[in-house]
DSSP file (Angstrom, degrees, kcal/mol; ACC not computed):
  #  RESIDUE AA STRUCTURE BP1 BP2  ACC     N-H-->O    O-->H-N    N-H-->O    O-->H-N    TCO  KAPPA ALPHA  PHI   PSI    X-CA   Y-CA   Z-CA
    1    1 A X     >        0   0    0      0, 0.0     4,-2.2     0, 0.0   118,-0.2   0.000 360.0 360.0 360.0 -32.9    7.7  -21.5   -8.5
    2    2 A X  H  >  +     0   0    0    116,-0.6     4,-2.2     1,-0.2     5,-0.2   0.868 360.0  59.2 -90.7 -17.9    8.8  -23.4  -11.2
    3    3 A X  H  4 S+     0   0    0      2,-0.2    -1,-0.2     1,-0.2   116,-0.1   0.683 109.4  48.2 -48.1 -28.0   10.1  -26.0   -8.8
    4    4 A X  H >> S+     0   0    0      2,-0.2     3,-3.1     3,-0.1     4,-0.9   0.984 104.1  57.4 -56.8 -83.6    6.5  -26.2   -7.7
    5    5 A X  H 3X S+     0   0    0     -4,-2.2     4,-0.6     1,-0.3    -2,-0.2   0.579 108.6  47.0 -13.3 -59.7    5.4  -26.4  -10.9
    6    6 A X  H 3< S+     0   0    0     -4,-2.2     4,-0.5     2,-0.2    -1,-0.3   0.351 112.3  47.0 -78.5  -2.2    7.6  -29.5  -11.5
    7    7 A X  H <> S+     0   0    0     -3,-3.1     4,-1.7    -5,-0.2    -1,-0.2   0.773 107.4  50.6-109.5  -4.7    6.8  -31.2   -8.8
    8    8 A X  H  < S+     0   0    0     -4,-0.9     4,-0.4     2,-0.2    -2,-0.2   0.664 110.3  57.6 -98.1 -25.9    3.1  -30.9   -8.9
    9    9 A X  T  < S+     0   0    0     -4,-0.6    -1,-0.2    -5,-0.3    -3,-0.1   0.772 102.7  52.6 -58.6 -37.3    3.5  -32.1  -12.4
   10   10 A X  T  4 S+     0   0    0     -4,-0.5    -2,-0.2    -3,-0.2    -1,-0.1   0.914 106.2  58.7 -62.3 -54.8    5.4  -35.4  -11.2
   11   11 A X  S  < S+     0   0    0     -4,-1.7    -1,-0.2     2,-0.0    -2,-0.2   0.231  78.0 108.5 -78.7   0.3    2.6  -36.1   -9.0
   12   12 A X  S    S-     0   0    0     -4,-0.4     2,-0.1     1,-0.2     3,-0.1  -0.197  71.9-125.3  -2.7 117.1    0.1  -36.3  -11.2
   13   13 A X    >   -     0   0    0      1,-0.1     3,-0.6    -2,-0.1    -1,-0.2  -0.310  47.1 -92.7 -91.3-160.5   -1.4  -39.5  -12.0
   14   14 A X  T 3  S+     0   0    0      1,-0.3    -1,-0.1    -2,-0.1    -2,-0.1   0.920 127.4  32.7 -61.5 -58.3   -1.2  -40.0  -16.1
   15   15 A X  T 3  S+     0   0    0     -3,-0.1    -1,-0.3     2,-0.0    51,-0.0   0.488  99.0 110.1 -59.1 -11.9   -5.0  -38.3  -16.4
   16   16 A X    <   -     0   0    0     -3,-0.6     2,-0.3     1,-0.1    -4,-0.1  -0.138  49.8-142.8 -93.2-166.0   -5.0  -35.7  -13.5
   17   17 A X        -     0   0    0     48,-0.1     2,-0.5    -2,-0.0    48,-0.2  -0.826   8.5-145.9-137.1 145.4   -5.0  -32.1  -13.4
   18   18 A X  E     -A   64   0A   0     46,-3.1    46,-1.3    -2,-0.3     2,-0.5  -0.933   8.8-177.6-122.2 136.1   -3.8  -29.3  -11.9
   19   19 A X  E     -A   63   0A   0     -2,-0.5     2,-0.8    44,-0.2    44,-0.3  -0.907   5.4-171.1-118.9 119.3   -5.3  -25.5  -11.2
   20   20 A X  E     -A   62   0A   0     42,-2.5    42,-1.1    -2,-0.5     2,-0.1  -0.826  18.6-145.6-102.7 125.7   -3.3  -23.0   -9.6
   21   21 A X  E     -A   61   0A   0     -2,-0.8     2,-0.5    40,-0.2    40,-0.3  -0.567   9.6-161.0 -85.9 156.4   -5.6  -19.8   -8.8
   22   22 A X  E     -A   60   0A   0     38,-5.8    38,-3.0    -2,-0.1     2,-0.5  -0.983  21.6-132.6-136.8 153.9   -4.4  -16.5   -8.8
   23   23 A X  E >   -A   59   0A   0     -2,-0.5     3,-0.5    36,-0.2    36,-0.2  -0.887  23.6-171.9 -94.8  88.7   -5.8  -13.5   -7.2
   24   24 A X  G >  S+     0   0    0     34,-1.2     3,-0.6    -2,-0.5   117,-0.5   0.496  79.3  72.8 -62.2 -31.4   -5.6  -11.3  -10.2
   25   25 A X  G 3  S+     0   0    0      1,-0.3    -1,-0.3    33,-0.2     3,-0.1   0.335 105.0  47.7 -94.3   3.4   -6.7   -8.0   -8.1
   26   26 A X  G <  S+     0   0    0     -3,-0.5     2,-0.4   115,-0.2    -1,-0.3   0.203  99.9  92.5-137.7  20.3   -2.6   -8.5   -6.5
   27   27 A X    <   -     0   0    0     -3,-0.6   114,-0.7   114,-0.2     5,-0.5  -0.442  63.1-154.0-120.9  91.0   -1.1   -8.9   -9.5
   28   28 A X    >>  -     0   0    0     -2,-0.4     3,-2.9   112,-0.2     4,-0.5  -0.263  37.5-103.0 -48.9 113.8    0.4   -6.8  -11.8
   29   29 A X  H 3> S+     0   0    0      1,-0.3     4,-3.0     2,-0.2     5,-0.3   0.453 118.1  45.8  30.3 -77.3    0.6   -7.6  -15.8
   30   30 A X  H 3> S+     0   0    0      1,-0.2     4,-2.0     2,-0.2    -1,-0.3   0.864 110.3  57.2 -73.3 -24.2    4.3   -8.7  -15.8
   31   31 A X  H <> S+     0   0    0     -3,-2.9     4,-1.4     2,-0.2    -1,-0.2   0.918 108.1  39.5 -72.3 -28.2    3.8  -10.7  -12.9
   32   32 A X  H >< S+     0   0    0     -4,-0.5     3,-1.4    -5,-0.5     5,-0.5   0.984 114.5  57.7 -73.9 -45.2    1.2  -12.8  -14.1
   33   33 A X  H >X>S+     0   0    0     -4,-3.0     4,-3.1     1,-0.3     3,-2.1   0.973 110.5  44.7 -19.0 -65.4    3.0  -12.9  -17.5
   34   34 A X  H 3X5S+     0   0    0     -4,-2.0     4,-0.5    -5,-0.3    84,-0.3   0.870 112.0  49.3 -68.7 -21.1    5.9  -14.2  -15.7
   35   35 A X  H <<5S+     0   0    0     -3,-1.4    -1,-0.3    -4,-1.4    -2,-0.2  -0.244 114.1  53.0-106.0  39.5    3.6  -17.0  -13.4
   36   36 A X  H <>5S+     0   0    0     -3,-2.1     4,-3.5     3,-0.1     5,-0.2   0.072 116.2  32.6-105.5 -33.2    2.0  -18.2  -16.9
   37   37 A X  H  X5S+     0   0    0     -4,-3.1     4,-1.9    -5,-0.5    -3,-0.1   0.941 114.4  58.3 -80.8 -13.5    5.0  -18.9  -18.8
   38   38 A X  H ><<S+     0   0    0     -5,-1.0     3,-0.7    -4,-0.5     4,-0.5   0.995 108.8  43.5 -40.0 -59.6    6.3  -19.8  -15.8
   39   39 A X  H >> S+     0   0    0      1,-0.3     3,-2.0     2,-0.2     4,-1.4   0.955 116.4  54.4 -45.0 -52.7    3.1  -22.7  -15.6
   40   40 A X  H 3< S+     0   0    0     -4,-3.5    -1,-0.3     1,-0.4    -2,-0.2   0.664  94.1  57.7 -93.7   0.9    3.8  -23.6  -19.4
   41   41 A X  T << S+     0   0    0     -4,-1.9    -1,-0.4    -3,-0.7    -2,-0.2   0.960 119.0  37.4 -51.5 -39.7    7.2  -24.4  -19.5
   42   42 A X  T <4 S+     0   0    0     -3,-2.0     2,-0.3    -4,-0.5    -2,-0.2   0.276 143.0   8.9-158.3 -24.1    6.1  -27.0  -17.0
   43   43 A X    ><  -     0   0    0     -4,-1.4     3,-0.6    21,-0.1    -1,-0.3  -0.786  65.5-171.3-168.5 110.3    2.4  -27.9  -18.7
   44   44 A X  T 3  S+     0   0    0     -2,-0.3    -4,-0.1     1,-0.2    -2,-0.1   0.456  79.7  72.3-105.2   0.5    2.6  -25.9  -22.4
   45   45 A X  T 3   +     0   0    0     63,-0.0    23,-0.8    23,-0.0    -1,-0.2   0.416  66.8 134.3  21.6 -64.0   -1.4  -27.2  -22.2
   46   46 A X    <   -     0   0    0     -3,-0.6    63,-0.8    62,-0.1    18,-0.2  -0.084  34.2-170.0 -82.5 152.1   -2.8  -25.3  -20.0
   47   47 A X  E     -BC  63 108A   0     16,-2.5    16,-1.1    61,-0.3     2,-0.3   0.055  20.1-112.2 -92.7-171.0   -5.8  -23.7  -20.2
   48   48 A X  E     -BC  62 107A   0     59,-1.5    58,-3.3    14,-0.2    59,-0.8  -0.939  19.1-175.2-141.5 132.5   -7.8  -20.8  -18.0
   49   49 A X  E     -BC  61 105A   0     12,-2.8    12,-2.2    -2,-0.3    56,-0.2  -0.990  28.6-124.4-110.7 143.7  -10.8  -21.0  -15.9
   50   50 A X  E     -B   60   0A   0     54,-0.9    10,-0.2    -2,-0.6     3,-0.1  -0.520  11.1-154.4 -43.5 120.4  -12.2  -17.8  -14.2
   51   51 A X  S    S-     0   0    0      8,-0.8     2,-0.3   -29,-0.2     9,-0.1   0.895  75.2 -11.3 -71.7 -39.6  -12.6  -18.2  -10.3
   52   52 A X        -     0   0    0      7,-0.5    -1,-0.1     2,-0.1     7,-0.1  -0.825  54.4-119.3-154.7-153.5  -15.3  -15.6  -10.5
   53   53 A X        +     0   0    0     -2,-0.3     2,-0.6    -3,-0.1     5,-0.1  -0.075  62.5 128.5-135.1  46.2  -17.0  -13.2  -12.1
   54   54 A X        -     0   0    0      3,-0.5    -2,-0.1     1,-0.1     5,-0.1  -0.961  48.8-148.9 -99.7 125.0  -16.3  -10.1   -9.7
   55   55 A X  S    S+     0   0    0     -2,-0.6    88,-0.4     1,-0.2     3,-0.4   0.746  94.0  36.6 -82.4 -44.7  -14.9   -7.1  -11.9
   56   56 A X  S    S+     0   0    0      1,-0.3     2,-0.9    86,-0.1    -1,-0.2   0.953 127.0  34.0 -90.3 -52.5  -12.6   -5.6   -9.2
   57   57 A X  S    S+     0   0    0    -32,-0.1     2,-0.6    85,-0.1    -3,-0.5  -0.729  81.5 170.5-102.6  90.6  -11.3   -9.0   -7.4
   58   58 A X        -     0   0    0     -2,-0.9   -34,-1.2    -3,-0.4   -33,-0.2  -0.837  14.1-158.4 -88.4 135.4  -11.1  -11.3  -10.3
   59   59 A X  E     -A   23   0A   0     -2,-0.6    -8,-0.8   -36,-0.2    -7,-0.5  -0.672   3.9-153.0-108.2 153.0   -9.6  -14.6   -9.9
   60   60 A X  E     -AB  22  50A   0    -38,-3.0   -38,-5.8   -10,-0.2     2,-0.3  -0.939  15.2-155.3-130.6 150.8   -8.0  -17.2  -12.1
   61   61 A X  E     -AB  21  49A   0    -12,-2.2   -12,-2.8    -2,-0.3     2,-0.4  -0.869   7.3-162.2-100.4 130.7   -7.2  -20.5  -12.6
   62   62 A X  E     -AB  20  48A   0    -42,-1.1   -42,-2.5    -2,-0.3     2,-0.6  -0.897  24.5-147.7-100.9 145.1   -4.4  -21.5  -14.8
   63   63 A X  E     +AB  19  47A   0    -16,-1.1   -16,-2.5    -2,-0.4   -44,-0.2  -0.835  23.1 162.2-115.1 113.6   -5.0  -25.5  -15.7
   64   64 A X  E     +A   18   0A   0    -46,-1.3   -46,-3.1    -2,-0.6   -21,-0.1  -0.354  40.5  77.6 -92.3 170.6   -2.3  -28.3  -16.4
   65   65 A X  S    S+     0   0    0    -48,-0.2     2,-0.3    -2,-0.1   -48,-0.1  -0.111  99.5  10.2 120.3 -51.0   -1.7  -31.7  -16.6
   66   66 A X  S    S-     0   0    0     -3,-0.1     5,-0.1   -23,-0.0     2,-0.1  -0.906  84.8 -77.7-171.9 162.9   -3.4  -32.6  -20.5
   67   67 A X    >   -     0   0    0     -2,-0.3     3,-2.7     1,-0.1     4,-0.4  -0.262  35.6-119.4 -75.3 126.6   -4.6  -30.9  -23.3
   68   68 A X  G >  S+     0   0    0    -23,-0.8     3,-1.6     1,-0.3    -1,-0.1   0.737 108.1  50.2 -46.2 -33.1   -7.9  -29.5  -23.3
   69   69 A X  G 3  S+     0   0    0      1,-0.2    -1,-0.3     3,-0.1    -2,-0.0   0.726  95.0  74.0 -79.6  -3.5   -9.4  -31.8  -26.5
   70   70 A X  G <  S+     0   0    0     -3,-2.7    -1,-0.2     2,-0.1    -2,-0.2   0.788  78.4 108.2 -58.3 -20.2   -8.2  -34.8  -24.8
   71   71 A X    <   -     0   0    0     -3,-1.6     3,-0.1    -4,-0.4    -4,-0.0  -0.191  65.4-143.6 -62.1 152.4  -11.2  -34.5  -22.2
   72   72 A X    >>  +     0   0    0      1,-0.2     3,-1.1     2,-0.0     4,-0.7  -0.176  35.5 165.4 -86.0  40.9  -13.9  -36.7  -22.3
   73   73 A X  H 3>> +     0   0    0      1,-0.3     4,-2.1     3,-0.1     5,-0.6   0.621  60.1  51.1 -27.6 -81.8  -16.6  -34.1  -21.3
   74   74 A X  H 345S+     0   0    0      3,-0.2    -1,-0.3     1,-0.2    24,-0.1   0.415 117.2  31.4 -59.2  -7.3  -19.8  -35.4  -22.0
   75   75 A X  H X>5S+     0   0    0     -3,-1.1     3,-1.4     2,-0.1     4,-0.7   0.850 126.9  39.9 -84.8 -79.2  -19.7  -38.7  -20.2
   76   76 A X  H 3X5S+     0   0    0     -4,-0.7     4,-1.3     1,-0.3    -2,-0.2   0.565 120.7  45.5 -51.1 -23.9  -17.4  -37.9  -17.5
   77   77 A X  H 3X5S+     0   0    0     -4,-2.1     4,-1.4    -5,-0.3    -1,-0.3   0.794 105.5  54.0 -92.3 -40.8  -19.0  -34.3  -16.9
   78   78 A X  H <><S+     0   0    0     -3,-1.4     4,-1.4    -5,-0.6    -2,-0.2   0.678 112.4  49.5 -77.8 -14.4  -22.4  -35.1  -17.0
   79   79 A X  H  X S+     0   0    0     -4,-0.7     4,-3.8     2,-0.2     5,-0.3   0.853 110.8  48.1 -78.6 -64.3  -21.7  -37.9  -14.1
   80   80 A X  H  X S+     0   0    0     -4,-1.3     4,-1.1     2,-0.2    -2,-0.2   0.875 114.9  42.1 -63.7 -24.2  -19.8  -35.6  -12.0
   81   81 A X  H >X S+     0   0    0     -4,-1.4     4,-3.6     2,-0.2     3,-2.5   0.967 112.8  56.4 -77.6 -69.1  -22.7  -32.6  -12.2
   82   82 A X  H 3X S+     0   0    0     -4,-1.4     4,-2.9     1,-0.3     5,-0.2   0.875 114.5  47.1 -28.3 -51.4  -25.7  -35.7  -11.8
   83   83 A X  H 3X S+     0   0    0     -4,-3.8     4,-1.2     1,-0.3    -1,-0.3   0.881 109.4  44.9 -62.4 -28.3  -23.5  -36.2   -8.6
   84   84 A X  H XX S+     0   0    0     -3,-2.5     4,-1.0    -4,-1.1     3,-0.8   0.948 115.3  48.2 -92.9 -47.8  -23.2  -33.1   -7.5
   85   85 A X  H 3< S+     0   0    0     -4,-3.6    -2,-0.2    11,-0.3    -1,-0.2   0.891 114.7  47.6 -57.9 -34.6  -27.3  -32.4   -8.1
   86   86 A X  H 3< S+     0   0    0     -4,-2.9    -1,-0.3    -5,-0.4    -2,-0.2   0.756  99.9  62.9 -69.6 -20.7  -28.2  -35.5   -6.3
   87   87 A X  H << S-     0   0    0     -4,-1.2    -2,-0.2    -3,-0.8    -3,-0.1   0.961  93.8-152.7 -78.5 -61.9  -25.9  -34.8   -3.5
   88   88 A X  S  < S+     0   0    0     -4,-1.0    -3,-0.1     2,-0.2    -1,-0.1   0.079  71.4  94.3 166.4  18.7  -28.3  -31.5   -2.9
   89   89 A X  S    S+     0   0    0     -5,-0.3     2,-0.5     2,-0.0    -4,-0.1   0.210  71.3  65.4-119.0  18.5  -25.3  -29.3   -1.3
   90   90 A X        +     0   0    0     -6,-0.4    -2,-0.2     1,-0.1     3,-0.0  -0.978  51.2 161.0-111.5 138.7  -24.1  -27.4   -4.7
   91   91 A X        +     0   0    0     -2,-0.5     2,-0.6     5,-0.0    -1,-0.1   0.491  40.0 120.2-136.0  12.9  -27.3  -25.0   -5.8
   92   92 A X    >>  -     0   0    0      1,-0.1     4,-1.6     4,-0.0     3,-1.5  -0.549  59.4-156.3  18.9  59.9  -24.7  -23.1   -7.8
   93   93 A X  H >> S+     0   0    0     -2,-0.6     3,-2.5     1,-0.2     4,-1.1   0.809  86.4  72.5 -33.5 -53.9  -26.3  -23.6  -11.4
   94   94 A X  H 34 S+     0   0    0      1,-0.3    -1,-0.2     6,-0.2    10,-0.2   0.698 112.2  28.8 -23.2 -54.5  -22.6  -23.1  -13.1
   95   95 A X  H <4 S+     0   0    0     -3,-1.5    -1,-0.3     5,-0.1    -2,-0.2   0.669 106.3  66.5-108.1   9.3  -21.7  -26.5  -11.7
   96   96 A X  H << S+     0   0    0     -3,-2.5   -11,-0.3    -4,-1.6     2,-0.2   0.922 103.5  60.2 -70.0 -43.3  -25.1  -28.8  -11.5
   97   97 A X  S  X S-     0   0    0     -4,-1.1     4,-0.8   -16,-0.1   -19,-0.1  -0.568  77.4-139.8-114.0 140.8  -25.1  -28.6  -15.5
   98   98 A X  H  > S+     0   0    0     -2,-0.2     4,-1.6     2,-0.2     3,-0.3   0.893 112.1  54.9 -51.6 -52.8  -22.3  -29.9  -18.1
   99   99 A X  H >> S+     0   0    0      2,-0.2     3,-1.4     1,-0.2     4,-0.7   0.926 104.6  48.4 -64.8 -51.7  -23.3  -26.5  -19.9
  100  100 A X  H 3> S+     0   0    0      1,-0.3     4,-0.7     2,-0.3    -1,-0.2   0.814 117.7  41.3 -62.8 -29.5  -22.6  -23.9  -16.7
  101  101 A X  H 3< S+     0   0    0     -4,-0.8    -1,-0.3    -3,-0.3    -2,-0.2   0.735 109.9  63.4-104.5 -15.1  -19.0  -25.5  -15.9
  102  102 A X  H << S+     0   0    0     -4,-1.6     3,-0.3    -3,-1.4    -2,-0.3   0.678 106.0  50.6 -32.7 -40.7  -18.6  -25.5  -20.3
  103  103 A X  H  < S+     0   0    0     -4,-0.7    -2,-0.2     1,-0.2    -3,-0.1   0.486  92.5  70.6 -78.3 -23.1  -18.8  -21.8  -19.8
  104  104 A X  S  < S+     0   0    0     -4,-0.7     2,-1.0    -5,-0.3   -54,-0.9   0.663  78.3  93.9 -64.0 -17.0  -16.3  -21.6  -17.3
  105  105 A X  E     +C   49   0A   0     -3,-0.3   -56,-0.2   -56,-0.2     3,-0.1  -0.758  46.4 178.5 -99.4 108.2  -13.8  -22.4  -19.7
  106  106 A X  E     -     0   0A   0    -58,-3.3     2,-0.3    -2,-1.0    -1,-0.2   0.965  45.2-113.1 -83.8 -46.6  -12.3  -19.4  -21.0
  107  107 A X  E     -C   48   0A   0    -59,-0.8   -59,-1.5     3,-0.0     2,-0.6  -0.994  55.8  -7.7 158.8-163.6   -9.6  -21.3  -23.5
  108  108 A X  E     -C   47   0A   0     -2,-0.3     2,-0.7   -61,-0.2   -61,-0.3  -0.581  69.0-102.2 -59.3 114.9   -5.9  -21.7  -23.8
  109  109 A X        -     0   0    0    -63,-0.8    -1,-0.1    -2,-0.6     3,-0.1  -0.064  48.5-132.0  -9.9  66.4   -3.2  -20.0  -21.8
  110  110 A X        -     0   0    0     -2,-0.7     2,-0.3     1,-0.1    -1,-0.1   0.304  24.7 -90.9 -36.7 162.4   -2.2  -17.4  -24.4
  111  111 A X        -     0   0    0      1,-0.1    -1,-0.1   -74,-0.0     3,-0.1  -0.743  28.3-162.9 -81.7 134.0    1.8  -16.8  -25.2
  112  112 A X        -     0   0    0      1,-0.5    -1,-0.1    -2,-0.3   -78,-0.1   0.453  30.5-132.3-115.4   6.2    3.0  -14.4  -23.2
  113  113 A X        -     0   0    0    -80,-0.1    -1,-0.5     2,-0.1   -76,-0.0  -0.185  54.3 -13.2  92.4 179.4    5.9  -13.9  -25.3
  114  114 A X  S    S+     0   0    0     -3,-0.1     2,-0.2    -2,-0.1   -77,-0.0  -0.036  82.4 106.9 -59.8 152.2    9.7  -13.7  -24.0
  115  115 A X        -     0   0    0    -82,-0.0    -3,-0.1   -78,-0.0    -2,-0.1  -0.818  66.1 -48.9 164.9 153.7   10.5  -13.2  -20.4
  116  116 A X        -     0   0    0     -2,-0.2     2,-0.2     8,-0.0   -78,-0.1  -0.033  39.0-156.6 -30.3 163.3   11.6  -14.1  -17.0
  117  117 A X        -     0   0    0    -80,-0.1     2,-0.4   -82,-0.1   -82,-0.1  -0.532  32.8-108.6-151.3 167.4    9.9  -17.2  -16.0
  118  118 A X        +     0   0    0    -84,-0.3  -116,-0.6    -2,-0.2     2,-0.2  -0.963  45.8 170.3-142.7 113.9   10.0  -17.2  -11.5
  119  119 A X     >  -     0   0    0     -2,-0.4     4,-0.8  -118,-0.2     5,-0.4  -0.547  46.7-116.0-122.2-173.9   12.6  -20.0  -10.3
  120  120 A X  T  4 S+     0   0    0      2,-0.2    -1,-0.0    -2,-0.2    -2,-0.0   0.626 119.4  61.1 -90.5 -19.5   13.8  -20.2   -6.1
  121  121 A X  T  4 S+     0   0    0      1,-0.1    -1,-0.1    -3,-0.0    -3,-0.0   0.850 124.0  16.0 -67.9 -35.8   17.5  -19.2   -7.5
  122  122 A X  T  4 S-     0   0    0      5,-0.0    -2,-0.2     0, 0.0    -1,-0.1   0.659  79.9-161.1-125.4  -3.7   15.9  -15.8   -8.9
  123  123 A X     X  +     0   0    0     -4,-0.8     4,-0.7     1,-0.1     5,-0.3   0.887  20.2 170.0   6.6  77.7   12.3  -15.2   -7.0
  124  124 A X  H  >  +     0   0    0     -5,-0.4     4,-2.3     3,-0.1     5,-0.1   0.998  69.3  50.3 -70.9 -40.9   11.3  -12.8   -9.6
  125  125 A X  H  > S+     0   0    0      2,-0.3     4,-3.0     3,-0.2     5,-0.2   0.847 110.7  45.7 -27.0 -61.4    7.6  -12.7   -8.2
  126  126 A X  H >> S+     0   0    0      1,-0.2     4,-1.6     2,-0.2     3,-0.5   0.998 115.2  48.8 -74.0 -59.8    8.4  -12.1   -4.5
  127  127 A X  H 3X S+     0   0    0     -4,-0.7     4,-1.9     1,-0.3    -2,-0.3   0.775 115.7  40.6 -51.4 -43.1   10.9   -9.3   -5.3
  128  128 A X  H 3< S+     0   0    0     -4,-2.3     4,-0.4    -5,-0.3    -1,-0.3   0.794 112.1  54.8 -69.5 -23.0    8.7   -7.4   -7.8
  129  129 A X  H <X S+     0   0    0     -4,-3.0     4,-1.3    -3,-0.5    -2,-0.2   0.718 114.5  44.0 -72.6 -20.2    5.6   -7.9   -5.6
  130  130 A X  H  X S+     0   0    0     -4,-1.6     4,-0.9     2,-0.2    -2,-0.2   0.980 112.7  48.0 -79.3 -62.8    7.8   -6.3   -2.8
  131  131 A X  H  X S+     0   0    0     -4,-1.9     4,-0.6     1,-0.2     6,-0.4   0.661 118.2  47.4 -45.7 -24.9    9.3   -3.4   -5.1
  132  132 A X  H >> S+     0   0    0     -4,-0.4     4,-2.3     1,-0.2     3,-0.9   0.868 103.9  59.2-109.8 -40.0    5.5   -2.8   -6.2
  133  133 A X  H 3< S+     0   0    0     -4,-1.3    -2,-0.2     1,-0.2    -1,-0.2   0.675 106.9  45.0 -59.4 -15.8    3.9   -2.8   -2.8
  134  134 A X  H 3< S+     0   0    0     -4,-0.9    -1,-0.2    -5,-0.1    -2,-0.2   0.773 130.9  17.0 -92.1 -24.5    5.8    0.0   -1.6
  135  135 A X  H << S-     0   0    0     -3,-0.9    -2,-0.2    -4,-0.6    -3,-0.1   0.082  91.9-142.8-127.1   3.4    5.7    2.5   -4.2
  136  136 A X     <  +     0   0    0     -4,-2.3    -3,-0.2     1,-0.1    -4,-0.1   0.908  40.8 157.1  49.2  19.2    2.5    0.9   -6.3
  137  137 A X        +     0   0    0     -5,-0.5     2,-0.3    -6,-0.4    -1,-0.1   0.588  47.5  43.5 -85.7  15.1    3.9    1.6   -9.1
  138  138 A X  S    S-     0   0    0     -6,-0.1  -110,-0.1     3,-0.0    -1,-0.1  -0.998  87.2-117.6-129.6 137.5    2.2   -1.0  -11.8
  139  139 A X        -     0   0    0     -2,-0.3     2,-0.3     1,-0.1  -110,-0.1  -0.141  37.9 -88.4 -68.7-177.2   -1.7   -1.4  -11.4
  140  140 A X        -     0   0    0   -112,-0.2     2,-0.9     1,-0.1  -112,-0.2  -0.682  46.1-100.5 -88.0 147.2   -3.0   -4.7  -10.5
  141  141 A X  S    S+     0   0    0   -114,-0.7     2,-0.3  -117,-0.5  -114,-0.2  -0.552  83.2 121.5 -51.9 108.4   -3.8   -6.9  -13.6
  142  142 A X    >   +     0   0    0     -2,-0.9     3,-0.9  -117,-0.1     2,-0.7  -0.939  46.4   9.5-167.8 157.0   -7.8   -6.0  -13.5
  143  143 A X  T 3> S+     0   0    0    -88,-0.4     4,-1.1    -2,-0.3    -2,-0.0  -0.644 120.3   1.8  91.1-128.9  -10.4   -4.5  -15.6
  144  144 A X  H 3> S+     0   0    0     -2,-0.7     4,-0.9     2,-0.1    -1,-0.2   0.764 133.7  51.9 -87.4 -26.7  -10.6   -3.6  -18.9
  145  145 A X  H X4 S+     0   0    0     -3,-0.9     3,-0.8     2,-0.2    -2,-0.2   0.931 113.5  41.6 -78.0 -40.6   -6.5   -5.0  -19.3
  146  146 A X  H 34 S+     0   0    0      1,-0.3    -1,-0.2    -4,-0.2    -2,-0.1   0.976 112.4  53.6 -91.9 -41.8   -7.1   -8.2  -17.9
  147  147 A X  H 3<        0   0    0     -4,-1.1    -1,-0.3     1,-0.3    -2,-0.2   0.767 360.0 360.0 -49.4 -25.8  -10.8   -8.6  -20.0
  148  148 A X    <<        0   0    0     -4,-0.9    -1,-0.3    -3,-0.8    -2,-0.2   0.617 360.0 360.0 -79.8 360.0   -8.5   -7.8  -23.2
C-alpha cells in the first residue's frame, strides 16, 4: 500500500489530487488507523471526504496531493458545479452547488498516533483482514466509533 501510495503520488501533476475510498463497514479501527498513517507518510495533507451518508455502510475518502487552504474554491468550484448543472445529468444538489460539495468536507486526516503503517514487505492489512474474517473478532470501524 504504501508503494501505491508513492507512486500515485509521483504521478500527480504539481496541482492534482488524489482520493482513495474506503468501505468503512470492512474495516476495523486499527486497520483504517494503519491505511491513514499509511496515506500521510506519503501526503501528510490529506484531508477526508464522506462517500456517503449511510450509517451502517459508510464510506470514505482519504484526499492527497496539497493542502487543503491552498485550494482555490470559489472560482474553480463554482465553474466546475455551473458545468455540472448545465450539463443536466447530476440532479444530486450536494454537487450542483459550491456550498453542497463545501459540506462534503469533513477536515483534516487526524493523527492516528504510533503504529504499523501497511508496506508489500509486511502486508499488515491483508493479514489482519484475514485473521478478522474468520473469527470477527474486532467490529467494523462504523457507528457511533467512526462518528467520534
Amino acid at each position: 500500500m504504501l508503494e501505491h501510495f508513492n507512486h500515485v503520488r509521483r504521478s500527480l501533476k504539481p496541482d492534482g489530487l488524489f482520493c482513495q475510498w474506503l468501505p468503512m463497514f470492512q474495516l476495523t479501527r486499527p486497520q483504517f488507523e494503519t491505511i491513514a498513517r499509511t496515506f500521510k507518510q506519503v501526503s501528510p495533507e490529506a484531508f477526508i471526504l464522506p462517500g456517503d451518508f449511510y450509517c451502517e455502510l459508510p464510506i470514505l475518502g482519504l484526499v492527497g496531493g496539497r493542502r487543503f487552504e491552498r485550494f482555490d474554491w470559489p472560482p474553480r468550484l463554482e465553474a466546475a458545479c455551473a458545468e455540472l448543472r448545465a450539463a443536466g445529468k447530476v440532479t444530486d444538489p450536494l454537487v450542483r452547488h459550491a456550498e453542497g460539495v463545501l459540506m462534503m468536507v469533513l477536515g483534516p486526516l487526524p493523527d492516528t498516533g504510533p503504529g504499523p503503517i501497511n508496506t508489500l514487505a509486511n502486508a499488515v492489512i491483508e493479514l489482519d483482514a484475514g485473521r478478522n474474517i474468520i473469527g470477527m473478532n474486532t467490529p467494523w470501524f462504523i457507528g457511533v466509533s467512526l462518528s467520534e
